[in-house]
Backbone of each chain as ProteinMPNN parsed JSONL, in Angstrom:
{"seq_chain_A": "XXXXXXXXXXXXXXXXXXXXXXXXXXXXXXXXXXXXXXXXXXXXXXXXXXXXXXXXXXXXXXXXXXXXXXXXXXXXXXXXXXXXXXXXXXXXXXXXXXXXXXXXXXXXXXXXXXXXXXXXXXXXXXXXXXXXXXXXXXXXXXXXXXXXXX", "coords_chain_A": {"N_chain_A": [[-23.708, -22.095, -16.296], [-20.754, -23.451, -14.663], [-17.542, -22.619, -16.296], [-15.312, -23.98, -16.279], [-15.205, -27.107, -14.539], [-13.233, -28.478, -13.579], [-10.04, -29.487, -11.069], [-7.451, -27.665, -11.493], [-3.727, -27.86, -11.751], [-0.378, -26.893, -11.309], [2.118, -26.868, -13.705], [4.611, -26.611, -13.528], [6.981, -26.064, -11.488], [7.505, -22.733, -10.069], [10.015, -20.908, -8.661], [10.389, -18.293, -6.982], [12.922, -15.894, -6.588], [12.351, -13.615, -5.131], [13.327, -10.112, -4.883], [15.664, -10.916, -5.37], [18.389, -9.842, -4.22], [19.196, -8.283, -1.21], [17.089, -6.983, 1.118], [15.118, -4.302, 2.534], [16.826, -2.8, 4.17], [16.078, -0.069, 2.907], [13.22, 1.428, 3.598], [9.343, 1.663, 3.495], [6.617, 3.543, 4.445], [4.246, 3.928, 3.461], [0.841, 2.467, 3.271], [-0.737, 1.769, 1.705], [0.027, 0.745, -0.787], [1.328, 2.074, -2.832], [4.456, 3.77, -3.209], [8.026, 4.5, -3.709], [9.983, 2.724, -2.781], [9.488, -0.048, -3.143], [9.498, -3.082, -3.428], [9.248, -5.478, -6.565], [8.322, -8.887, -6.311], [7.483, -11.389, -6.774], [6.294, -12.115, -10.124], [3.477, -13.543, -11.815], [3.195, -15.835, -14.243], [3.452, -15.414, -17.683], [1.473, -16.298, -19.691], [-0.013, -17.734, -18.584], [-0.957, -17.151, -16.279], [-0.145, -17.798, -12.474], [0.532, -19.656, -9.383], [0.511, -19.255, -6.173], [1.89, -20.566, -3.603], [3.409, -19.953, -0.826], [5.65, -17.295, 0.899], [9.173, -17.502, 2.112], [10.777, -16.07, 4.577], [13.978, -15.555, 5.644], [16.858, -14.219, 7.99], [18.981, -11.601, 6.379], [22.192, -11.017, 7.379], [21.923, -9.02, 10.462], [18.969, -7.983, 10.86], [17.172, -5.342, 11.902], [14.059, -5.341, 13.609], [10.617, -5.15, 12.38], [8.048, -4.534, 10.185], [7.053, -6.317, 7.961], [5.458, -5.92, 4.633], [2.902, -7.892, 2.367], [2.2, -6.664, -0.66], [-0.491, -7.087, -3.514], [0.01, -6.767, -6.959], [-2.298, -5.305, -9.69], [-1.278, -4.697, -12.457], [0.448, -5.293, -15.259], [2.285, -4.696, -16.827], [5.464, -3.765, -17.4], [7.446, -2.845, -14.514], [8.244, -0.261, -12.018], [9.277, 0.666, -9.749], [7.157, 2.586, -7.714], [5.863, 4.03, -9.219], [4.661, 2.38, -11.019], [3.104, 0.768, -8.847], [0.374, 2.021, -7.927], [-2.456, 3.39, -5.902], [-4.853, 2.425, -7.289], [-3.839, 0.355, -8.207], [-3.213, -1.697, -6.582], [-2.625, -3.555, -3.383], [-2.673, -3.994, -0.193], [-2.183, -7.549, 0.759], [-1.011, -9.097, 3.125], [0.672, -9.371, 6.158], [3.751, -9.366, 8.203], [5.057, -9.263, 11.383], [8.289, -8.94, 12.516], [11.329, -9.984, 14.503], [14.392, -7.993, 15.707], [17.245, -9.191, 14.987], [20.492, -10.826, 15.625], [23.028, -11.565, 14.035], [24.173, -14.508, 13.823], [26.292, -17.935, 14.478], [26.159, -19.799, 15.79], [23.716, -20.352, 16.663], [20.176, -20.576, 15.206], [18.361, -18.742, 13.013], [15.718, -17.123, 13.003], [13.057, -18.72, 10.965], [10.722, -17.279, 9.157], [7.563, -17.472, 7.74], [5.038, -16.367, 5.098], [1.985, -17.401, 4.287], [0.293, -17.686, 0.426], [-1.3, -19.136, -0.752], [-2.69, -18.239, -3.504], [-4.175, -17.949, -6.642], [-2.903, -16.585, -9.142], [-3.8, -13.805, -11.532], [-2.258, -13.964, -15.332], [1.036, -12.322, -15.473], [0.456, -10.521, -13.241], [1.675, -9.467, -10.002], [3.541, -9.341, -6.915], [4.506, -7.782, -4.308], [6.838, -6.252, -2.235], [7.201, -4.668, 1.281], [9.056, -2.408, 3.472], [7.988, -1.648, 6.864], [9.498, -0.287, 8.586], [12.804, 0.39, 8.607], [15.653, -1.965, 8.199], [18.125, -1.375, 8.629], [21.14, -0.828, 8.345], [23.329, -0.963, 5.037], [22.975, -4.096, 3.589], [21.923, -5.835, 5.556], [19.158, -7.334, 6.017], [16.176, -8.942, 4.0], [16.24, -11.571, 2.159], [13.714, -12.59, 0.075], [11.798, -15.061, -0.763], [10.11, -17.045, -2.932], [8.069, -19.557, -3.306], [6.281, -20.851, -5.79], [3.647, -21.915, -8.721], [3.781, -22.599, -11.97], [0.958, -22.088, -14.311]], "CA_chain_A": [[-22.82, -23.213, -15.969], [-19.504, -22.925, -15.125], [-16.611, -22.623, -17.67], [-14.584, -25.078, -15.654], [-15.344, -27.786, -13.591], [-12.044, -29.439, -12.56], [-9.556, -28.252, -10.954], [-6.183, -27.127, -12.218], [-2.626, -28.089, -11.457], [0.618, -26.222, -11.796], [2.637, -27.756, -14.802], [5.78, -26.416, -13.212], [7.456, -25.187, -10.123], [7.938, -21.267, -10.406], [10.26, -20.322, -7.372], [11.322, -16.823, -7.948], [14.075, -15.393, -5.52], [11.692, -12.284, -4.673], [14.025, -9.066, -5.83], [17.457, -11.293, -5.961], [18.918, -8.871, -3.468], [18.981, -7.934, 0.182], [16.097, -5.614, 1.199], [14.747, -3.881, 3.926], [17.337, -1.063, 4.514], [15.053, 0.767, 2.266], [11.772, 1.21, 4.074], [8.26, 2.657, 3.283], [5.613, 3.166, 5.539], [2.544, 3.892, 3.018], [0.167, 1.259, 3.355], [-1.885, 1.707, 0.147], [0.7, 0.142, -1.505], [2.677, 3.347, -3.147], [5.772, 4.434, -2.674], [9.352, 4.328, -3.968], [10.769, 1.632, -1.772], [8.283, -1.029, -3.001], [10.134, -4.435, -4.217], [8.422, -6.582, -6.941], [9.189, -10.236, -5.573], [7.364, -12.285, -8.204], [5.293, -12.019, -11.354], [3.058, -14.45, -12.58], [3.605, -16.712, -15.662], [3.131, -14.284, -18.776], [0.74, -16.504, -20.217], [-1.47, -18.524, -18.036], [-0.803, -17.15, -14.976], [0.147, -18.908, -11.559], [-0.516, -19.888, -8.055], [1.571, -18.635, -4.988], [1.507, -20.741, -1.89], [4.156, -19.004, 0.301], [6.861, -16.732, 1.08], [9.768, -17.614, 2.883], [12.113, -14.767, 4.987], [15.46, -15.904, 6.775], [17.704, -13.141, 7.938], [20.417, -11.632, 6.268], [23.0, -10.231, 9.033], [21.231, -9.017, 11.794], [18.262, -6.758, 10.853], [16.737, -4.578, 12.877], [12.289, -5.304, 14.221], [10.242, -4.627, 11.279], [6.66, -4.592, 9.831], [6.915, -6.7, 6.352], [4.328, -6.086, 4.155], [3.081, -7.898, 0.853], [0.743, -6.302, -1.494], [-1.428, -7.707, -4.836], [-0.454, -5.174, -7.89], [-2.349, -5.783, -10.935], [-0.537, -4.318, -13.23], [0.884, -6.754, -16.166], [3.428, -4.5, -17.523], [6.783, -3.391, -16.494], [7.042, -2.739, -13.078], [8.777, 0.957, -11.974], [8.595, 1.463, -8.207], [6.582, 4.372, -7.039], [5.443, 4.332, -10.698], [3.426, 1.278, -11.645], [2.218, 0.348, -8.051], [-0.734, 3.003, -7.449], [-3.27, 3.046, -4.443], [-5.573, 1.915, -7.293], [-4.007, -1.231, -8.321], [-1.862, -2.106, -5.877], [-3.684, -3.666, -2.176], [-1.913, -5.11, 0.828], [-2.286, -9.327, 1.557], [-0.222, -9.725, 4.574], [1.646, -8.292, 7.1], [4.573, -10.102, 9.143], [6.111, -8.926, 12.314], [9.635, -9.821, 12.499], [11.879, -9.4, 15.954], [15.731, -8.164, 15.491], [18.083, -10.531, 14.922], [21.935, -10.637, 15.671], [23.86, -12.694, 13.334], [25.123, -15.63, 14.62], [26.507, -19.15, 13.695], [25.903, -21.058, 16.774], [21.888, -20.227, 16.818], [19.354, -20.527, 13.93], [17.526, -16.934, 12.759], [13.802, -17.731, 12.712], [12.013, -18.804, 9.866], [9.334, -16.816, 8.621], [6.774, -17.771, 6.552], [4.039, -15.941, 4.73], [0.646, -18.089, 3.072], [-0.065, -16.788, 0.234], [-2.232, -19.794, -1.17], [-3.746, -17.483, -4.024], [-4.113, -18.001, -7.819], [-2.371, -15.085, -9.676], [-3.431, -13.927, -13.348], [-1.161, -13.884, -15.972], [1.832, -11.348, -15.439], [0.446, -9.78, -12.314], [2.507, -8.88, -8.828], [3.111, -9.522, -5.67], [5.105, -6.652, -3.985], [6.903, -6.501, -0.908], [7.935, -3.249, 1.703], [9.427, -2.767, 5.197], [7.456, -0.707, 7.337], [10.781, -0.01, 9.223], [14.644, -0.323, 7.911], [16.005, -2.866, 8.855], [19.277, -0.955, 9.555], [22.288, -0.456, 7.452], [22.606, -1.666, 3.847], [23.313, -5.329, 4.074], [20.653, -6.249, 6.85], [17.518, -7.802, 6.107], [15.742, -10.273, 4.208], [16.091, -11.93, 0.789], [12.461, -13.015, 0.16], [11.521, -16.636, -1.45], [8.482, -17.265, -3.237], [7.299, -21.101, -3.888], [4.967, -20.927, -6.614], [3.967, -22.648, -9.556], [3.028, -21.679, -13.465], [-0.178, -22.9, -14.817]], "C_chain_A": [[-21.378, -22.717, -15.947], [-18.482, -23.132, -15.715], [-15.455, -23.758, -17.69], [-14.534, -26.081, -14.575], [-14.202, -28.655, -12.969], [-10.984, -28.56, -12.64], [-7.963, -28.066, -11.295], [-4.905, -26.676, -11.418], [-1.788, -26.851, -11.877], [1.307, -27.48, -12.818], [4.101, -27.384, -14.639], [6.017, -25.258, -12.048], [7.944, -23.908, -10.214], [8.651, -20.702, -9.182], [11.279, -19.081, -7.778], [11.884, -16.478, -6.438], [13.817, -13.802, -5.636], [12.765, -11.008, -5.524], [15.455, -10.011, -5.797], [18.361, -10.486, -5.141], [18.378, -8.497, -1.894], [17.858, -6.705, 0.362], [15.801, -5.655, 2.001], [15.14, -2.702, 4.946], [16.534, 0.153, 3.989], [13.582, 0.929, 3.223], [10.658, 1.823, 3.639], [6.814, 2.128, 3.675], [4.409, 3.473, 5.081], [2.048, 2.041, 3.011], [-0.629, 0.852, 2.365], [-1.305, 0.748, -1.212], [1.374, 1.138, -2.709], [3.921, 3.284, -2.582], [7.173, 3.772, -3.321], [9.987, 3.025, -3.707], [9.631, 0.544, -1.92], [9.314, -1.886, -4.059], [9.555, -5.274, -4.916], [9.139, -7.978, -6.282], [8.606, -11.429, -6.253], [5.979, -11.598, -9.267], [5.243, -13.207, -11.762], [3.447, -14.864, -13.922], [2.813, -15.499, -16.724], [1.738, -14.99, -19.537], [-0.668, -17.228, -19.502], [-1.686, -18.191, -16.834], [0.153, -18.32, -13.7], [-0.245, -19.169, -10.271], [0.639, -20.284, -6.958], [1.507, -19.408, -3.947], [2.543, -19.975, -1.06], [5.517, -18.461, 0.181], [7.663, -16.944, 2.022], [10.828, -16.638, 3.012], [12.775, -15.865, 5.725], [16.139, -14.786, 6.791], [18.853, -12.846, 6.983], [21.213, -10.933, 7.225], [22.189, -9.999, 9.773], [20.112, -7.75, 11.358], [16.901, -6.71, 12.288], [14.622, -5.131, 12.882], [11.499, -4.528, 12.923], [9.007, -4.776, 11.111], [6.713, -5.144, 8.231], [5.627, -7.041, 5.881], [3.976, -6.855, 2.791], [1.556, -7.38, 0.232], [0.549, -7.159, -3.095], [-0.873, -6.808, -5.914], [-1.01, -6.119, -9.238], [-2.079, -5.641, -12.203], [0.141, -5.477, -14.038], [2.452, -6.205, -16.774], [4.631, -4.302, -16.819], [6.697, -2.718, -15.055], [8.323, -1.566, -13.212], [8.439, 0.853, -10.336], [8.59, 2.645, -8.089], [5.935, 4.718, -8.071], [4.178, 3.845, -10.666], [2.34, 0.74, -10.398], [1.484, 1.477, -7.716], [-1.78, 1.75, -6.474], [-4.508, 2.541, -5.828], [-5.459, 0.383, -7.728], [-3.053, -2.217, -7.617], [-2.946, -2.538, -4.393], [-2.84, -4.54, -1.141], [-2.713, -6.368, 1.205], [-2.033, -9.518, 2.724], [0.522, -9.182, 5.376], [2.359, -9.541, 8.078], [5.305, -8.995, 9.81], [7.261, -9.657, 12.619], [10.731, -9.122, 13.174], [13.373, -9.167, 14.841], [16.377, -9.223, 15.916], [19.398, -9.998, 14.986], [22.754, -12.057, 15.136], [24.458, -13.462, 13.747], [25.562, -17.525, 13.655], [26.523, -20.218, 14.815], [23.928, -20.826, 17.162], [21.163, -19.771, 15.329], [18.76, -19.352, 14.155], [16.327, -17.647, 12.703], [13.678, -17.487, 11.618], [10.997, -18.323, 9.926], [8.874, -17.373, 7.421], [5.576, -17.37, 6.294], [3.125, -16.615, 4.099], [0.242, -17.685, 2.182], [-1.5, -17.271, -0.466], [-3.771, -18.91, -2.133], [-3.357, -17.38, -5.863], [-3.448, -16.815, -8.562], [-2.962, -15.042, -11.257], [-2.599, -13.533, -14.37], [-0.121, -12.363, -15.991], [1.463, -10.083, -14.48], [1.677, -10.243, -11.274], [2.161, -8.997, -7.798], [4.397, -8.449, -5.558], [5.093, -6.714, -2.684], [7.617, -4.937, -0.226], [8.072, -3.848, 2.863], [9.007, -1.556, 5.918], [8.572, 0.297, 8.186], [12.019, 0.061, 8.907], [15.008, -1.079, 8.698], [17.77, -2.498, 9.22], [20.052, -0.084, 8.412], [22.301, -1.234, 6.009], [23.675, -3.038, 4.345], [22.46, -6.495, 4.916], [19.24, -6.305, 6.174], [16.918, -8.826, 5.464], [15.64, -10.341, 2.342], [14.863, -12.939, 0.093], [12.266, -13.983, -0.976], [10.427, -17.195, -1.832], [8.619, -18.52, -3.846], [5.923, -20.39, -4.876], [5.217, -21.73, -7.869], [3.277, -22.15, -11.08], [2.172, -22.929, -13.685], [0.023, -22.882, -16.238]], "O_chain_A": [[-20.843, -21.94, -16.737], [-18.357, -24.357, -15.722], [-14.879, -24.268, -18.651], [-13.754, -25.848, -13.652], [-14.334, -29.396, -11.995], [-10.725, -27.604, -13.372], [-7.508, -29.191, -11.089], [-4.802, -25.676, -10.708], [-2.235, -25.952, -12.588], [1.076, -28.685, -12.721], [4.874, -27.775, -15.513], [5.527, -24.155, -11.806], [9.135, -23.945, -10.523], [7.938, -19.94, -8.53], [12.303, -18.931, -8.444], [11.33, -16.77, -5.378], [14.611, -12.95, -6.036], [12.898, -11.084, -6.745], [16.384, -9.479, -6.405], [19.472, -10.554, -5.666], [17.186, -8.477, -1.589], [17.898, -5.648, -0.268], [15.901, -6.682, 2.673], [14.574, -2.051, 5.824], [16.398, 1.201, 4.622], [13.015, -0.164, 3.241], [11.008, 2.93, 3.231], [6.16, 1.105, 3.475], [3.442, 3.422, 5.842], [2.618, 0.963, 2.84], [-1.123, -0.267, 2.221], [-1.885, 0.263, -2.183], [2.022, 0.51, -3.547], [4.246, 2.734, -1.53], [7.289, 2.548, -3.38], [10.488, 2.374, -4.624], [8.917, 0.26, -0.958], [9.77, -1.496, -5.133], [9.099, -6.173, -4.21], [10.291, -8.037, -5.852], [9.275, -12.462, -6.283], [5.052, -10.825, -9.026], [6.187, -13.942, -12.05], [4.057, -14.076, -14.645], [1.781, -14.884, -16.457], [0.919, -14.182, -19.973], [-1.86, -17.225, -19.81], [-2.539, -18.8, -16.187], [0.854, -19.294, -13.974], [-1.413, -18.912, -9.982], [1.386, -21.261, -6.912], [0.895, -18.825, -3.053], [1.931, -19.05, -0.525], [6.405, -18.998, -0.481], [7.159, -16.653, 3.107], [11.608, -16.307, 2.12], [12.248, -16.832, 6.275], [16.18, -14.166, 5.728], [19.667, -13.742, 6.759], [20.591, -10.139, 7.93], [21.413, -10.947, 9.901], [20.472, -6.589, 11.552], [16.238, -7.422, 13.042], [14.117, -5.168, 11.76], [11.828, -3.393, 12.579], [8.549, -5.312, 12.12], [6.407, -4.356, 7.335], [4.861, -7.916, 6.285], [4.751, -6.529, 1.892], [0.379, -7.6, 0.518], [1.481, -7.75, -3.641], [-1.437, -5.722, -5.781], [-0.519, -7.147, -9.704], [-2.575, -6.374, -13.058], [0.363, -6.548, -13.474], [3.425, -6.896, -17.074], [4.758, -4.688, -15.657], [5.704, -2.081, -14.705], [9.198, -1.658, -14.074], [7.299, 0.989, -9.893], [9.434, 3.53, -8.227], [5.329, 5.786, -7.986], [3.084, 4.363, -10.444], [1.181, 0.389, -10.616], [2.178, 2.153, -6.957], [-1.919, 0.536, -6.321], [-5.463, 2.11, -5.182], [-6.314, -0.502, -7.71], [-2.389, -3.176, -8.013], [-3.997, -1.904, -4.287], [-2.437, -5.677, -1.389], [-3.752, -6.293, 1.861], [-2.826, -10.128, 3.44], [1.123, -8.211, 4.916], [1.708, -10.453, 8.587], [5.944, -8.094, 9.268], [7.245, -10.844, 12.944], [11.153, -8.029, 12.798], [13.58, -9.716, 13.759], [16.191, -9.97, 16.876], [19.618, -8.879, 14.522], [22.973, -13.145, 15.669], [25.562, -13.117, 14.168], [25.163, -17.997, 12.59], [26.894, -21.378, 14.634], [23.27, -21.375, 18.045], [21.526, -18.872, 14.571], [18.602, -18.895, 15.287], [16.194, -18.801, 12.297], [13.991, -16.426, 11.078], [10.164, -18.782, 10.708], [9.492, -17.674, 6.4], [4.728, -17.815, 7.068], [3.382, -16.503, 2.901], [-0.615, -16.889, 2.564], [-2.466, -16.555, -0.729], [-4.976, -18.848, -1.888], [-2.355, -16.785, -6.26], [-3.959, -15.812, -8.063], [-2.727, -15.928, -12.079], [-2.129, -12.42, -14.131], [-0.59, -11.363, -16.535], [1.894, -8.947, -14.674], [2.482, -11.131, -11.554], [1.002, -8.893, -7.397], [5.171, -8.272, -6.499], [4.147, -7.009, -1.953], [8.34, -4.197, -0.894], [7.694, -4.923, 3.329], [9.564, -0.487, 5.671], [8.387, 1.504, 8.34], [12.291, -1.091, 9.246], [14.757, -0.973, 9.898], [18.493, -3.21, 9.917], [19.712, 0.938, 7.816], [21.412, -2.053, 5.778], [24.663, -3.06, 5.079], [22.465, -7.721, 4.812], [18.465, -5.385, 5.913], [16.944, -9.865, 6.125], [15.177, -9.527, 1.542], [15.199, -14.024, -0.382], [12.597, -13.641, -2.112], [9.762, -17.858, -1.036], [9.264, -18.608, -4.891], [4.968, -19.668, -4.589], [6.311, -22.168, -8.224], [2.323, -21.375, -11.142], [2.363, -24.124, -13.458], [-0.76, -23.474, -16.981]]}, "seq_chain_B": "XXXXXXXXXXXXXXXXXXXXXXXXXXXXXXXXXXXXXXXXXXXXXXXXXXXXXXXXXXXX", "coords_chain_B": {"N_chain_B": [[15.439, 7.625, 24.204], [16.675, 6.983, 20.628], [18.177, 7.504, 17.704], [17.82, 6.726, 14.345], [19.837, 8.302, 11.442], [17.988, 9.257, 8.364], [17.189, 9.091, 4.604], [14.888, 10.501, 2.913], [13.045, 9.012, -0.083], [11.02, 9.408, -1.855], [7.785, 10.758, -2.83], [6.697, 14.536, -1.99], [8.938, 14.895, -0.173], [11.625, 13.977, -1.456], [14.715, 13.584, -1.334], [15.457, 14.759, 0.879], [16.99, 14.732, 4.227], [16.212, 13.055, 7.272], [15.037, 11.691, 10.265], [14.593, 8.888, 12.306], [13.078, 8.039, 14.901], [13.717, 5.883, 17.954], [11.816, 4.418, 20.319], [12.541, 2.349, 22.997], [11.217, 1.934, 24.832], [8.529, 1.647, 24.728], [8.694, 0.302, 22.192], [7.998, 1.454, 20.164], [7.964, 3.834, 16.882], [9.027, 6.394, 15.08], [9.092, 8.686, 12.428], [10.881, 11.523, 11.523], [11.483, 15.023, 10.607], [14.182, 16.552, 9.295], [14.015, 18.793, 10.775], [12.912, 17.818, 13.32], [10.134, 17.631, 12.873], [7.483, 15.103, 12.634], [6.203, 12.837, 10.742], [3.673, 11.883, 8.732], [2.647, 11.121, 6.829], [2.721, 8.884, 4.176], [5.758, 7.066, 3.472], [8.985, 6.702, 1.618], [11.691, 5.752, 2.831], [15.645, 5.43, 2.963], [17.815, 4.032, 5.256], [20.849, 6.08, 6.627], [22.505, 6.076, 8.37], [23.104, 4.237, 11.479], [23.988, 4.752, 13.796], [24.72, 7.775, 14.827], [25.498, 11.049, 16.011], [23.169, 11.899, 18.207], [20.619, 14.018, 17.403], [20.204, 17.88, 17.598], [18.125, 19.013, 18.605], [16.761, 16.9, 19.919], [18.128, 16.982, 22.384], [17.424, 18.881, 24.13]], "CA_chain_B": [[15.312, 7.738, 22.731], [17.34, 6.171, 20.108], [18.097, 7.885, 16.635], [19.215, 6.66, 13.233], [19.813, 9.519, 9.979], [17.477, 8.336, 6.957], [16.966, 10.124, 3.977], [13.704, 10.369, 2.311], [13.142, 8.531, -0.676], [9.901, 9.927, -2.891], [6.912, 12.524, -2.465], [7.748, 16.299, -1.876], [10.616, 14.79, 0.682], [12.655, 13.254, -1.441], [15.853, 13.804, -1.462], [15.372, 15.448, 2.268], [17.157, 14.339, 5.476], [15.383, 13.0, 8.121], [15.39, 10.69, 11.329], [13.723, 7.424, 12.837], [13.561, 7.665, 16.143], [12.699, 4.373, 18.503], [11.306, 4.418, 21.386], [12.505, 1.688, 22.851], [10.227, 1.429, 26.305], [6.823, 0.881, 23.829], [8.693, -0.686, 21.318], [7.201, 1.994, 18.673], [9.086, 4.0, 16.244], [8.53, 7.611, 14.375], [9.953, 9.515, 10.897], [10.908, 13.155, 11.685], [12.081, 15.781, 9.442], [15.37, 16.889, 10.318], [14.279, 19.62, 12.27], [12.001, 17.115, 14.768], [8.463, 17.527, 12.812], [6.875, 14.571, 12.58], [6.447, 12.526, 8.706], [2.862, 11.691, 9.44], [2.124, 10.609, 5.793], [3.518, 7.234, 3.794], [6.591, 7.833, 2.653], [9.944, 6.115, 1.733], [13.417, 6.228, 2.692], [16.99, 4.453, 3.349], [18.552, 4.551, 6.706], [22.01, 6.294, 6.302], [23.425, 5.908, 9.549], [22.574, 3.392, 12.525], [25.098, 5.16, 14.971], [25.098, 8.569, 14.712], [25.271, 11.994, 17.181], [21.187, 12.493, 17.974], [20.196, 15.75, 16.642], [20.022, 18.766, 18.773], [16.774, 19.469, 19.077], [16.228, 15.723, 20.882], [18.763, 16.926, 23.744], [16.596, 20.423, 24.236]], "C_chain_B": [[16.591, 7.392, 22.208], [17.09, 6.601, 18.605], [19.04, 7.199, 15.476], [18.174, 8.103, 11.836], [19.467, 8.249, 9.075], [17.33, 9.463, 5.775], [15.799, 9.734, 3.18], [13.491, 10.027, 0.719], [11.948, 9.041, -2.175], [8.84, 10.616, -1.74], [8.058, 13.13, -2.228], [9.05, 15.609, -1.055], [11.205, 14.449, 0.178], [13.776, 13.321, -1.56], [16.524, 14.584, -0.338], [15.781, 14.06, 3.42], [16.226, 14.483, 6.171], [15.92, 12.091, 9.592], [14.12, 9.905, 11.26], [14.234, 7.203, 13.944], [13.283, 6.733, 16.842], [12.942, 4.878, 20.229], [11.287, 2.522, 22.157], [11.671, 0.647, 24.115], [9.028, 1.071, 25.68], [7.314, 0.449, 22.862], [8.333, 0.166, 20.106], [8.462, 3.066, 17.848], [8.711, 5.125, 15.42], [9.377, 8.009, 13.642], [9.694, 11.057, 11.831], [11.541, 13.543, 10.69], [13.191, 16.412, 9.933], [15.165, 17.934, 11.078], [13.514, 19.45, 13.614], [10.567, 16.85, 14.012], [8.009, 16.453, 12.38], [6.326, 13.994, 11.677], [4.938, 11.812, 9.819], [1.792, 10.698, 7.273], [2.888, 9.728, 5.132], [4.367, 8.074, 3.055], [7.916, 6.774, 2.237], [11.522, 6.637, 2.167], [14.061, 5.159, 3.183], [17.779, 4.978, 4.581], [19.856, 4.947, 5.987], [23.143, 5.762, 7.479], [22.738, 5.477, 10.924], [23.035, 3.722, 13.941], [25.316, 6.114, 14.77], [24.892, 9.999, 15.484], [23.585, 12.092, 17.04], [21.244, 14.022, 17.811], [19.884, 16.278, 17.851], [18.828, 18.826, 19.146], [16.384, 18.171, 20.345], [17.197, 15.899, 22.433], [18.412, 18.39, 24.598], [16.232, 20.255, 26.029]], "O_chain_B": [[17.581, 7.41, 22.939], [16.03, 6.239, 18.093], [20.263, 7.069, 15.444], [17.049, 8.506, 11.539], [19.949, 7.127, 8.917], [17.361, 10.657, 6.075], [15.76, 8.573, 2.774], [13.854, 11.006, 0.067], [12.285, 8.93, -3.353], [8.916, 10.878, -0.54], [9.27, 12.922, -2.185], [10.176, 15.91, -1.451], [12.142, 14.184, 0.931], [13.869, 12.675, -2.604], [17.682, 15.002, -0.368], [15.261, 12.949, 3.52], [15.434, 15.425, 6.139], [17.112, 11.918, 9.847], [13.088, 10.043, 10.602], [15.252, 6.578, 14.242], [12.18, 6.357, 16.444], [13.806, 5.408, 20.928], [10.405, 1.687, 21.96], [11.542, -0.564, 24.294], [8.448, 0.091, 26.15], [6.418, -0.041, 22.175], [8.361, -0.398, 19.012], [9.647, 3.051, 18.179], [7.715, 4.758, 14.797], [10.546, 7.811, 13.974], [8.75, 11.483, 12.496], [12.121, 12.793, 9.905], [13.134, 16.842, 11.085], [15.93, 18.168, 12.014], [13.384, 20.222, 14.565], [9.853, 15.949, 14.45], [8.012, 16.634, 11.162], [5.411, 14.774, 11.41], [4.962, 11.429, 10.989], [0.79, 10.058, 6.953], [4.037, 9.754, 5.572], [4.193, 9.096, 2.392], [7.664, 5.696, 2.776], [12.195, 7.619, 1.854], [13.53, 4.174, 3.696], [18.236, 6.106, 4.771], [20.131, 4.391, 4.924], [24.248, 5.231, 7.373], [21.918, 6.222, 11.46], [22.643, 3.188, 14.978], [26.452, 6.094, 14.296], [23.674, 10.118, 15.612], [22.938, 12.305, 16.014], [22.022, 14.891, 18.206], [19.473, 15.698, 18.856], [18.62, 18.609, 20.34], [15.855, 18.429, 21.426], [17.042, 15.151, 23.398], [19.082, 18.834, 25.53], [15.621, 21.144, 26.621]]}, "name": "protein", "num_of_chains": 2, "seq": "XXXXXXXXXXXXXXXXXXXXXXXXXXXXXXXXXXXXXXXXXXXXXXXXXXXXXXXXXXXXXXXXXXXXXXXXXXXXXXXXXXXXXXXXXXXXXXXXXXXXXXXXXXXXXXXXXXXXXXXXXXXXXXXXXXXXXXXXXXXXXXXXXXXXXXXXXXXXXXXXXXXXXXXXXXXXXXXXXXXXXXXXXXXXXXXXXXXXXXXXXXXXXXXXXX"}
């Protein structure tokens, strides 16, 4: 039988502001989910976990045509890029293609939005890279995670 | 062709100049090592420069 039959709310809105910083000038094109240039962009609730529905990109200045990736890491502890995400606990979710953009104030940048509609357990990772740079530092995308702690 | 200077970020390259060249008739896009060869394994780096002379070898 199983351990829980109903089903289970968030008890508060968790919206973490992905790394807090512009990214994307950085790039790295492993796919395993390694490498240096890998951005945590949220961690689950330390104790009960949580539950991700989506990521939202908007430009910053004008970055350059890109390949944004997010990966799973399960890792609980401190996070180190190039360290803590290994090809064995680390796994790409999603992939967004996203055109260059030229900064403007008379035309909206496209909204992106990633699904991520996926339970997290306590003090794991979601991790984000840019298969491409998105240019110069300054250019690219300050990533927005809706989620909520259980 | 269309070059920007990146520098390589971790593995053996890191701390090694490189390029990202684009191709911009297919739209696709390749890591070289500064002397043209070809980064063919995952790697990281930070663009340095978005505008800068293309390397000799690409005007051969």
């Amino acid at each position: 039988m199983a351990a829980n039959n109903y089903p289970i709310y968030s008890r508060t809105w968790d919206i973490q502001l992905g790394a807090g910083a512009i990214i994307g000038p950085s790039a790295n094109t492993a796919t395993d989910g390694t490498g240096a240039n890998t951005t945590l962009i949220y961690t689950a609730d330390a104790t009960e976990g949580g539950f991700v529905y989506r990521i939202i990109l908007k430009a910053v200045a004008s970055p350059a045509a890109t390949c944004i990736r997010v990966f799973y890491c399960s890792a609980t502890g401190a996070f180190t890029p190039g360290t803590t995400n290994t090809a064995a606990n680390t796994a790409m979710i999603a992939e967004l293609t996203t055109a260059a953009w030229t900064a403007s104030n008379s035309v909206a940048s496209v909204q992106y939005e990633i699904p991520i509609m996926m339970g997290m357990p306590a003090s794991t990772k979601l991790l984000m890279t840019f298969g491409t740079s998105t240019g110069a530092a300054g250019n690219g995308f300050n990533p927005l995670v809706i989620a909520g702690k259980y | 062709m269309r070059y920007w200077q990146i520098m390589f970020d971790d593995r053996d390259l890191a701390g090694k100049p490189g390029w990202l060249e684009f191709d911009d008739v297919s739209g696709t896009n390749r890591l070289l090592m500064d002397d043209g060869t070809p980064v063919e394994e995952g790697v990281s780096y930070t663009t340095v420069n978005t505008n800068p002379t293309p390397p000799v070898w690409s005007q051969a």
